[in-house]
N, C-alpha and C positions, 0 to 999 in steps of 0.2 A: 755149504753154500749152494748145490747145485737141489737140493729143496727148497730152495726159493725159485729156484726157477721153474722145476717142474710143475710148483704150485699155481707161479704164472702162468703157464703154459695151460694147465688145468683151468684156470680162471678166465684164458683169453678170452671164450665167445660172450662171458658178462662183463668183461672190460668192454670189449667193443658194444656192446649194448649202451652202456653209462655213456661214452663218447657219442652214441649215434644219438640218444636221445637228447645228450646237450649242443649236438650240433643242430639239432630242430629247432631248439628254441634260439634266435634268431637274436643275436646282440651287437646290433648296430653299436658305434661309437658316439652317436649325438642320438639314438632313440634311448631316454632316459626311461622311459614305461617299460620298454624290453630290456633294459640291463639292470631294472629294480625285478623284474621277474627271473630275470637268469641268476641272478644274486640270490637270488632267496631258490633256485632248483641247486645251485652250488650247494648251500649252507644244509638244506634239506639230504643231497646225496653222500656228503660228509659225515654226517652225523648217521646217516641211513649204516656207512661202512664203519664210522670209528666211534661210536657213539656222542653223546653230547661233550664238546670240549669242557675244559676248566675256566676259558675266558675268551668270552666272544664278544666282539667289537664291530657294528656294522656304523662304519663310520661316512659321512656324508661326501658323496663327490660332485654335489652343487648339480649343474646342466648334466652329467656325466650321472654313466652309473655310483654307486657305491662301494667302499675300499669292505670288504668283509675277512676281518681279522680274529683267528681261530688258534688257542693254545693247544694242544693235548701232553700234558707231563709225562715224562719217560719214568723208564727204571734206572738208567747211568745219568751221564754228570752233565756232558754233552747239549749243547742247544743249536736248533739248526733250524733257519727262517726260509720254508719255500716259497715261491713265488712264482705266482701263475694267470696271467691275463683272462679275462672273460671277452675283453670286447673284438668287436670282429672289423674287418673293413668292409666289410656286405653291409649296402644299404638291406631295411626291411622288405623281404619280399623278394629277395634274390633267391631265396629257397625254392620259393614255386616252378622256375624256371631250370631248375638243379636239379633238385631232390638231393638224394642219396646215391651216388652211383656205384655198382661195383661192376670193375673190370679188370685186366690182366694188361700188365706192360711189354715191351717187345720181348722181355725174356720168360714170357708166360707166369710172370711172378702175380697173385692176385693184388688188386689197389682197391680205397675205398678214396673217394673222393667227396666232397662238401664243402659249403662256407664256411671256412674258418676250423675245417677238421685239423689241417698240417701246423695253421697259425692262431692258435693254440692248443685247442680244448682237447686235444686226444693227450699232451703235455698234463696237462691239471689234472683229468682222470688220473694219467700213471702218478700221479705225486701223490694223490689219498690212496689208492690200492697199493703202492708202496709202505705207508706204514702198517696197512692190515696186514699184508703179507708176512712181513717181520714179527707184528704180532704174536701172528698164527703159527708161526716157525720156534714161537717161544725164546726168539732173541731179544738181548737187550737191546732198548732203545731210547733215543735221545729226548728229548723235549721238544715238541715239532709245533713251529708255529706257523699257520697258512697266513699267508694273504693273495687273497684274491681281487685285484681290482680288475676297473672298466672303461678305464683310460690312457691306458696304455696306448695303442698304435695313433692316437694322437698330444702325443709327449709327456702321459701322467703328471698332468699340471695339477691336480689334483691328490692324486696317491703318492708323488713323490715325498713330504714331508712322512708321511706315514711307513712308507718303503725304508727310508731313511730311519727312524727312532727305531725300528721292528731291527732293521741291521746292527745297531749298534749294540741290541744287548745279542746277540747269536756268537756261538764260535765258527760260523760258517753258512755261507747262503746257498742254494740250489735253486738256478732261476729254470724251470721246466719250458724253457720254447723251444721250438723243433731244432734236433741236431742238423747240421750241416752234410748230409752225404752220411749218416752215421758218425759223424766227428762231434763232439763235444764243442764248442765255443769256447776258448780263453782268453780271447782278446776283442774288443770290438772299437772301431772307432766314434770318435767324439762328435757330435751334429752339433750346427749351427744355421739356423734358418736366419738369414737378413732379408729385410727389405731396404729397395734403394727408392728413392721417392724425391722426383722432379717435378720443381714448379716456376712451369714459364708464363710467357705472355702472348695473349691470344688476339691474333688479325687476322684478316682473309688473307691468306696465301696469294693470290690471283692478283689484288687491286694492290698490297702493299704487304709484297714479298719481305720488306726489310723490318717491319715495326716489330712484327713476331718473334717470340724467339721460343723454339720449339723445345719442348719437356719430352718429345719422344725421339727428338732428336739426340740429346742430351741423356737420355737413357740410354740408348745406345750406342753412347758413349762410354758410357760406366760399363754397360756390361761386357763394352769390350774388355777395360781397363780389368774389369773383377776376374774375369776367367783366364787373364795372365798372373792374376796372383797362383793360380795351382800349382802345386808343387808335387807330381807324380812321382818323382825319385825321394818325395820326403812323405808319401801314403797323403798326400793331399789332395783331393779334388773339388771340383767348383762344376757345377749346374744352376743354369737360369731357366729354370723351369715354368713359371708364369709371369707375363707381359700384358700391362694394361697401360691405354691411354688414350687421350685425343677425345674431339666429340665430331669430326668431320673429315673429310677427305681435304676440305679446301680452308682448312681453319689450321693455323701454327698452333699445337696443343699447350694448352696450359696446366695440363695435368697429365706425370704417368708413372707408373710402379712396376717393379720388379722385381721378384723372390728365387730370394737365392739360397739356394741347398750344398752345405760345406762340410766337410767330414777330413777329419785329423785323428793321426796316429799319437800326438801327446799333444803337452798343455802350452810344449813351447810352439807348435805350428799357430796355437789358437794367439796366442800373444804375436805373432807375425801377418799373422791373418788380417787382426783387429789395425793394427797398424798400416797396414795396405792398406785396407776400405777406409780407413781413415786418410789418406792420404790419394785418395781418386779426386782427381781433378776436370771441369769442366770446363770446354773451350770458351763456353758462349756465358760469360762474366753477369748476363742478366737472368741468367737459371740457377736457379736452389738447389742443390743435391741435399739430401741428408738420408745418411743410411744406417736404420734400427738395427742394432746388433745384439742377437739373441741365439747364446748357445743353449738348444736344449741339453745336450747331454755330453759330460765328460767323457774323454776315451778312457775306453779300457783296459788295462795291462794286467798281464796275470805277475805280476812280481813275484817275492818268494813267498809269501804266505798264499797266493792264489797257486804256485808250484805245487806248495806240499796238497793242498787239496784237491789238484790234478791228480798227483801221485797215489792219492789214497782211492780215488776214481778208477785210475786205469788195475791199482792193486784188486779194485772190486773184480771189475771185468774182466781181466786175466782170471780169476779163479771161477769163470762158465765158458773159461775157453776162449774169450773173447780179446783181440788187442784194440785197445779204445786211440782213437788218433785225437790230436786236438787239435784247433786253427785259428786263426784270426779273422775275422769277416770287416765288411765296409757297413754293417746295417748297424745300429745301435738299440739296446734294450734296457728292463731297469735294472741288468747288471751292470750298467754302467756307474750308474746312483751308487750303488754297494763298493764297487772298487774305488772310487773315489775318495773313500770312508778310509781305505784301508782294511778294511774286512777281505776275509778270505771267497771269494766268490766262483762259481763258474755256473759257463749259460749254455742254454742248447741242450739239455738232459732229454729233451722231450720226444718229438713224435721221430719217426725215419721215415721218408717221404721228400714231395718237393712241389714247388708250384706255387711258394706264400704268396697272398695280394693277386693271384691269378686264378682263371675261369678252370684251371684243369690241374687247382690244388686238391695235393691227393697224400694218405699214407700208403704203407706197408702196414697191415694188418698183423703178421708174422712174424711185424719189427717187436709189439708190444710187448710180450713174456718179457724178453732179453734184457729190455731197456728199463722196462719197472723193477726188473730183480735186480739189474744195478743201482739202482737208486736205491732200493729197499737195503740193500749191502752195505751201498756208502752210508746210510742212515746208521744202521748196526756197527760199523766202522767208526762212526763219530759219535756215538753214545759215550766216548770215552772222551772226548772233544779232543782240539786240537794241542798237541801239547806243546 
């Protein structure tokens, strides 16, 4: 085992290379022109390490990038589906303004920092140099299917059917987004974005206070009512994050919206939830509520088949010395999609670092040997699949 590491270790400054140059190339979530370009430096750097797959699928993501779906057949029995985002939350041309930074944190530890270096792309690097390494180590290995999509960080509306068929034939998933503090991800919870949407009647405020009947008044009604639905001692919480309405200061609005951001720890908060907003009541009898309810993603639970392929996780990294912790987080990812399924999943394999969705996202450089030689292990681990 610990030749996998050294050879990491030997590898780093061309792992970090593949990482910096795909943190260059610049994959906006809604810039379609740059995540058909990044799609195709993926499928190129792929192939550059593991050579041409046996079945390659670049399947359409509409306005989005493209899902790009990549077999390579092992030597054991074993199948195992990684999964690794391309898209970034940087608008294009957030680079210019960045670059590439390197610097040292308060413990003089070195950092590299970039758009979308921690969330994800340093993750998808370790996942294809993971099966070279194993490769090259002359172990057996599993049957390794990628998929790369480019919609992720806004809900894989697009790749989730594809996520979805890709899990169902694996004996187990590996979603590469950045670990937690070094922790592996076991559990994540479940998003549901609502919109609440009021429609009133519009007067002048001033000449005839009474004829009106205010839509943002009545929003604000609701979004009192929504944010006593949370339920904190049950992992529930509620955010009203965007507020729109009115066309005046001195007009009763007749129009106004409000999005609401909801995350649950199981499927029974989501069925109490739904029940609540359904049950929000307006004072003012001449206003419309009606609130769209859209769960993007089920919660996550590592149950006992997501157990045992923890256990064969921390069995990797115990044997480089390492003790792997796991957690639960409030963010949700497409391991969510996977555990829903029933399939064995865990998420967070990826970068060590911090700062996702922020100006001063950054890795550890020195994380990468460690963390791709565990993956490369638990790949050689499940060549045999799950029994």
């Amino acid at each position: 085992m610990t030749s996998l590491l050294e050879s990491a270790r030997s590898a780093n400054s061309t792992m970090v290379r593949d990482i910096i140059e795909l943190v260059r190339l610049e994959t906006h979530s809604y810039d379609r022109a740059a995540l058909h370009h990044g799609a195709e430096h993926i499928r190129r750097l792929t192939v550059g390490h593991l050579g041409e797959p046996a079945g390659l699928d670049v399947l359409d993501g509409g306005d989005q990038g493209p899902t790009v779906k990549m077999t390579y057949p092992g030597t054991g029995s074993g199948r195992v589906l990684v999964i690794a985002h391309y898209d970034t939350v940087w608008p294009t041309g957030t680079l210019g303004g960045w670059g590439i930074r390197e610097a040292t944190d308060d413990a003089g530890r070195p950092t590299l920092s970039g758009p979308g270096i921690f969330d994800m792309k340093t993750g998808l690097v370790q996942g294809i140099w993971a099966v070279r390494l194993l490769r090259e180590a002359g172990r057996e290995t599993p049957t390794v299917t990628y998929l790369f999509n480019g919609d992720e960080e806004i809900g894989s509306l697009s790749s989730r059917p594809h996520i979805e068929a890709a899990a169902r034939e694996a004996d187990a998933v590996l979603v590469l987004e950045p670990t937690s503090g070094g922790a592996v991800k076991t559990g994540r919870k479940g998003i549901g974005i609502f919109r609440m949407t009021a429609t009133g009647i519009e007067a002048h405020a001033g000449l005839n206070p009474t004829a009106g009947a205010s839509a943002i008044h009545a929003i604000a009604e609701a979004i009192t009512a929504a944010t006593r639905i949370a339920d904190l001692s049950q992992g529930t919480s509620i955010n009203v994050g965007l507020v729109n309405g009115g066309s005046g200061t001195n007009v009763s609005a007749g129009h106004a919206t409000a999005m609401v951001d909801i995350r649950v720890e199981n499927s029974g908060e989501m069925q109490r939830v739904d029940a609540a907003f359904d049950a929000i009541a307006i004072s003012d009898d001449r206003v419309r509520l009606e609130i769209d309810h859209q769960w993007n993603r089920p919660p996550m639970a590592m149950g006992q088949t997501g157990e045992k392929l923890f256990n064969i996780v921390r069995t990797a990294a115990a044997g480089f010395g390492h003790d792997l912790e796991g957690i639960s987080v409030g963010g949700g990812s497409d391991a969510n999609f996977v555990a829903a399924l029933g399939i064995p999943v865990l998420c967070g394999m990826g970068a060590v670092g911090d700062g996702a969705h922020a100006r001063n996202e950054y890795i550890y450089p020195d994380a990468i040997p460690l963390y791709t030689a565990i993956t490369a292990e638990t790949m050689g681990m499940l060549a045999t699949a799950l029994a």
